[in-house]
Residue, then its C-alpha position, 0 to 999 in steps of 0.5 A: x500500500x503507498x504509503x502517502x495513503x491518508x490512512x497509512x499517514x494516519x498509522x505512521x504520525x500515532x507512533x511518532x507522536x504518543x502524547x497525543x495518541x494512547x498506547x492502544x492506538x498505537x499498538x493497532x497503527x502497528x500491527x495494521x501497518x504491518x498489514x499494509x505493508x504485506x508482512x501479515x500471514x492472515x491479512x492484506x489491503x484490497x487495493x482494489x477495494x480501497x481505490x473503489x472507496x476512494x472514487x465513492x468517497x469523492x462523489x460524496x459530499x460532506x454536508x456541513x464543509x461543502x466538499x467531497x467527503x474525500x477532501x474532508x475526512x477526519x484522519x482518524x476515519x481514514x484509518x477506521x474506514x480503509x481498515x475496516x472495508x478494505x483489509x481482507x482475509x488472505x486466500x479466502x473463497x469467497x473473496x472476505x473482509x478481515x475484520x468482523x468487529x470495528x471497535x471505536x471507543x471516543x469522546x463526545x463530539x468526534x463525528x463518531x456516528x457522521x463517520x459510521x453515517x460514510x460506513x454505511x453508505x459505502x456499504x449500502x452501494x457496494x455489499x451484495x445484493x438484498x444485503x441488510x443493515x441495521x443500527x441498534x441503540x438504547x432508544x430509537x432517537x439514538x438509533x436514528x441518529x446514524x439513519x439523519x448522518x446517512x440522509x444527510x450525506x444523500x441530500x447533499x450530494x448530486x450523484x446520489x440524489x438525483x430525482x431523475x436516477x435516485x441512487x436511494x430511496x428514503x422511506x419512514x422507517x429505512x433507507x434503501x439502496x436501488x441499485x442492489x435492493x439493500x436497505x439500512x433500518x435503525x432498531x431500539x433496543x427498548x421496542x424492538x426484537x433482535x432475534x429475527x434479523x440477518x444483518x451483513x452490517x450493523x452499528x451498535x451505537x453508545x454501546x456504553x449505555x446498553x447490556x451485551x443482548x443487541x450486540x449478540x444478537x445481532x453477531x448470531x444473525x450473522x453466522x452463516x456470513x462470510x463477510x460480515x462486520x459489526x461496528x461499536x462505537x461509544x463513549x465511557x458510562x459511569x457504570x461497570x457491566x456494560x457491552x462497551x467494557x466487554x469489547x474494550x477487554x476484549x480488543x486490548x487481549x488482542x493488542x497486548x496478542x493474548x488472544x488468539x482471534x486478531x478479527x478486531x480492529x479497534x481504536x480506543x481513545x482513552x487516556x494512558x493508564x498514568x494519566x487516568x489516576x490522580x487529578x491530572x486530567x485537571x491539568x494535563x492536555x493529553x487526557x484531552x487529547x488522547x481522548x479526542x483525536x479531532x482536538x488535535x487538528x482543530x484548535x476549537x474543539x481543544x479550546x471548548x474542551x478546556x472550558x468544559x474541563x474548568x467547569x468539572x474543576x469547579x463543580x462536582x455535579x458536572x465531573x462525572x459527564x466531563x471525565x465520561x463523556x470527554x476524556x474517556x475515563x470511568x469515574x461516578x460522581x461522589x456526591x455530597x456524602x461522598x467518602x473519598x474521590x475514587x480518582x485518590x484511591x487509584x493512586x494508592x494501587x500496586x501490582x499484587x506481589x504475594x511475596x512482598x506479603x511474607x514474614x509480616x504481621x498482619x490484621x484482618x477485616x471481616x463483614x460477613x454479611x447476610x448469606x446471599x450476599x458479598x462478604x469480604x476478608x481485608x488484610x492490612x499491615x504497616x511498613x518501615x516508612x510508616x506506610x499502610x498496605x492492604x489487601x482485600x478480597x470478595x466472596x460471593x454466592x456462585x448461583x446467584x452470580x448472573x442475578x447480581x450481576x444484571x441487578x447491579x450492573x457489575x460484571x462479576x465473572x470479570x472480578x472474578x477471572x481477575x482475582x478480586x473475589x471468589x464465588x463460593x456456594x450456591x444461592x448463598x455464601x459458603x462461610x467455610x470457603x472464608x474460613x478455610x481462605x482466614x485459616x490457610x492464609x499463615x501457610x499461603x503467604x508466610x505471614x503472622x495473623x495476629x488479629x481478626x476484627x469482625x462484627x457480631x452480627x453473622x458472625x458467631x459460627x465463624x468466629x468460633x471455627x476460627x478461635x478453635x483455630x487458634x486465631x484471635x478475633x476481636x468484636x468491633x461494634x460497628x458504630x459510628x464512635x468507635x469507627x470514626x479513627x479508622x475511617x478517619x485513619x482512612x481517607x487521611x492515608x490515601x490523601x497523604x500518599x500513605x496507602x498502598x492496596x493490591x490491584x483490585x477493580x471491585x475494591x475501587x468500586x466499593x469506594x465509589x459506592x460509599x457514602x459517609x454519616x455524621x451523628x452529633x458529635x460529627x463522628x463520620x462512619x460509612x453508612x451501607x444504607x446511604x451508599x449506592x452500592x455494595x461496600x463490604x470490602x470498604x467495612x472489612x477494610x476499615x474493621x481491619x484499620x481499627x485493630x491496626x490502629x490500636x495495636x501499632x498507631x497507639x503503641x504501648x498504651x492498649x486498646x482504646x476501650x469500645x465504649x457506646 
């Protein structure tokens, strides 16, 4: 492929330039490059496809530039485009695209769906005939975006609406093409099934505000295709169990080649890990522009993004909308009870280093909650520099896992796949998994258990296996009195920098979920009735604060007494 290609121009100016785009999007520049270039074994340019874009593109007309859709491409589009239509499979009979899936993860207000609008009608004039194309989304106004960018781009370009020879026909509910007899039709997910179309195409729209159903869906219709191709495009939503977070996963598996599936090509513009902790995004343009690739080439955009980034600096109530929707980053409002920005605690994360665990006196948290609820076990310790480390760890009822997963909008076989909890029993929690997992640890990870701190309440059964194990375990009577240090102790060492904890997504999102009381005498505690989710891991982690606090923070003076 020549390489002054706008697509190829594209790929080569992303590696030479990594503050302005992501590591992810650079990994995929590469890996297509390569492509282009003929050194894959599984993929290659279709020229001849790509020089049939090409004259298309340039009877398009862009229908707010006022030039052909050539002149007026986005660079990133290019990129999208040539690699989604024109990149094939080698040797294959019939002749077949090699990507099945285009992934674009981008912020608000990149022609995102303009962009799929060009897709599609180049789909439209050149796929098979009686070829089907649908949009799904979750309402049918966000569905017919795609259909008003599509109708759009036809109004304004002669060739193709042109009354004497319509090259389209636009009717109520879709558009087709008289040249092939295909047609485009855009869906709701609240209105309409799924179940019954052939799709050779279709768009998945905010695909972060919608479940996996219309995705799968519509990838079942199109199992007997050889050419086919989904295409999912979306900003971030402040929540974890949506089709978006799935096919992210899924693509970054194949950048970092631990899949071996490679048919996804995606483009995921969200800011480099580093630059997605702290409060950096306040001030530090590359979150903005490694979230919004058209900010780099209009200075109005960059400019606007700036004074929406002022304003999330100012006002909490606009932040989340900001972080999600402009810079790519998944981020929940704290609200006006909010315990402690989950943007601090993330600064706080290491790699899990069991061995860094070994020889240590450690104390344990427990909240055994109800049976068919989470549970959770935190570790914590101390360091020489007076730093506090912890490690904490969920437990779940198994049977119950696609239950509270569709109810909570988390995806708990995902926690579970990465360690951050254990799904045990079947409608209900096996305490003895939690016992066996507290009895073990001394053995597992070479460290001294010298306390385990719980509440009363469901607790007495395992408190007493545990005792008959030779562990000591301390009541903690959870009121706000005697919690007020420890969750002090807390928010003050992740502020201060002084908190470490292992990598664990559903620790994070149990801080995001707490929320914070005072009673009378403006002792805080965080309150489970007033949070927006679960916090179990938060409370085992501040019962285990509590012990910690009084055996090394107080010295030699004891235990400060439970007094209520």
């Amino acid at each position: 492929m020549e390489h002054d290609h706008p697509a190829y121009k594209y790929s080569d100016w992303c590696l030479e330039h990594p503050n302005f785009a992501p590591r992810y999007v650079r990994k995929q520049c590469e890996k297509w490059i390569n492509i282009a270039d003929g050194l894959d074994p599984e993929a290659e340019v279709d020229l001849d496809a790509v020089k049939r874009m090409e004259k298309l593109l340039k009877i398009m007309i862009h229908p707010d530039l006022h030039c052909p859709i050539y002149d007026g491409l986005e660079p990133y589009a290019w990129l999208m485009i040539t690699a989604g239509l024109c990149t094939m499979l080698r040797r294959s009979d019939p002749y077949t695209r090699y990507y099945i899936t285009v992934l674009l993860e981008i912020g608000r207000k990149n022609f995102k769906t303009f962009n799929s609008g060009v897709i599609f009608i180049l789909l439209l004039l050149t796929e098979p005939e009686f070829s089907r194309f649908f949009s799904v989304a979750p309402d049918l106004r966000a569905s017919s975006e795609l259909r008003l960018a599509i109708r759009k781009i036809i109004k304004v370009s002669p060739l193709l609406s042109d009354e004497a020879d319509p090259v389209f026909k636009n009717l109520r509910s879709q558009i087709r093409c008289l040249l092939n007899e295909s047609e485009y039709t855009p869906l709701a997910y609240s209105e309409d099934s799924m179940d019954s179309t052939l799709a050779n195409a279709f768009l998945a729209d905010e695909a972060g505000n919608m479940d996996e159903y219309p995705i799968e869906a519509m990838r079942s219709s199109q199992i007997t295709l050889f050419s086919k191709l989904g295409v999912i495009i979306s900003t971030q939503y402040p929540n974890d169990n949506n089709a978006l977070i799935t096919e992210i996963d899924h693509a970054k598996r194949i950048l970092d080649d631990v899949s071996d599936f490679k048919r996804t090509f995606s483009l995921l513009y969200e800011p480099d890990d580093e630059l997605r902790v702290g409060e950096l995004w306040k001030t530090d343009d590359r979150v903005l522009y490694q979230a919004n690739p058209v900010a780099v080439t209009h200075d109005y955009i960059m400019d606007e993004l700036k004074r929406k980034r002022e304003d999330a600096i100012y006002y909490e109530n606009k932040r989340e909308n900001f972080l999600c929707k402009h810079c790519n980053i998944l981020y929940k409002s704290l609200g006006v009870e909010g315990f402690v920005d989950v943007q601090k605690v993330q600064l706080c994360k290491v790699k899990k280093d069991p061995g860094w665990w070994e020889g240590r006196r450690v104390w344990l948290g427990l909240d055994l909650s109800l049976s068919d609820d989470n549970t959770a076990v935190a570790m914590v310790t101390q360091d020489e520099e007076g730093i506090i480390h912890a490690s904490v760890l969920g437990f779940i009822p198994e049977g119950r896992m696609n239950e509270k997963s569709s109810k909570e909008k988390l995806d708990y076989f995902k926690m579970t796949r990465d360690g951050c909890c254990i799904p045990c029993g079947d409608e209900v929690i096996d305490y003895g998994v939690v016992e066996n997992y507290i009895l073990t640890l001394e053995d597992e990870l070479k460290v001294e258990v010298v306390q385990v701190g719980y509440d009363r309440w469901n607790a007495i059964s395992t408190v007493q296996k545990l005792e008959a194990g030779a562990i000591e375990c301390v009541e903690i009577k959870q009121h706000s009195a005697i919690l007020h240090a420890p969750t002090k102790l807390l928010k003050e060492s992740i502020l201060e920098g002084k908190f470490r904890y292992d990598e664990n997504r559903l620790l994070e999102i149990n801080f995001e979920n707490a929320r914070c009381t005072e009673d009378t005498n403006l002792n805080k505690y965080v309150n489970k009735k007033k949070s927006t989710g679960k916090v179990d891991m938060v409370v085992a982690l501040i019962n285990a604060l509590y012990l910690l606090q009084q055996d090394i923070l107080y010295g030699d003076d004891g235990f400060l007494i439970q007094v209520l």
